[in-house]
C-alpha positions, 0 to 999 in steps of 0.5 A: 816780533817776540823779541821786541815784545820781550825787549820792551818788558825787560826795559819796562821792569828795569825801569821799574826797579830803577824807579824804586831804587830812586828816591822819587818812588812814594807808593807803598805796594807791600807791608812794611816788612819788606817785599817777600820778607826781604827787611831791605826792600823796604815800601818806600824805596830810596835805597840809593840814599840808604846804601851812601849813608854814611859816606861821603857821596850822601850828599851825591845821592841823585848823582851817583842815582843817575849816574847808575841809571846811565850805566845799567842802560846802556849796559842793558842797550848793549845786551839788546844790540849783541841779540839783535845781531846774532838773530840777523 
C-alpha cells in the first residue's frame, strides 16, 4: 500500500516539473529571481524553448517537449515495474 502511495507521488511531481518545463505553464508561484535563487528556474516556466534557442529544433519545441515526456515516462514506468518485481 505504501508503495503505490509512493508511486503516485513520484509520478505526480514528475508531472509537475513536466508541466513547468512545458510551455503551457502560466503561474508564477516564486519571484522572479528564480526558484531558490536558481536565475534558470525562472516563474514562468517554458524552459524547453529557452534550451533550443538558438538551434535548429526551436521551431520543434513541443515536439522535442513531447517527445521528452514520452521518454522520461516511460523510463519512469520501467522503474515502477523493476520494484514491483523485486517486492513480489
Amino acid at each position: 500500500m505504501i508503495g503505490r502511495i509512493l508511486g503516485l507521488a513520484i509520478a505526480t511531481v514528475m508531472g509537475a516539473v513536466l508541466y513547468y518545463v512545458s510551455r503551457f505553464w502560466d503561474w508564477s508561484l516564486w519571484p522572479r529571481e528564480g526558484l531558490f535563487g536558481v536565475e534558470a528556474l525562472r516563474p514562468q516556466g517554458g524552459l524547453v524553448g529557452r534550451w533550443l534557442r538558438g538551434t535548429d529544433l526551436t521551431e520543434y519545441e513541443l515536439l522535442s517537449w513531447a517527445i521528452g515526456v514520452f521518454l522520461v515516462l516511460s523510463l519512469l514506468q520501467w522503474l515502477f515495474d523493476l520494484f514491483k518485481r523485486k517486492d513480489g
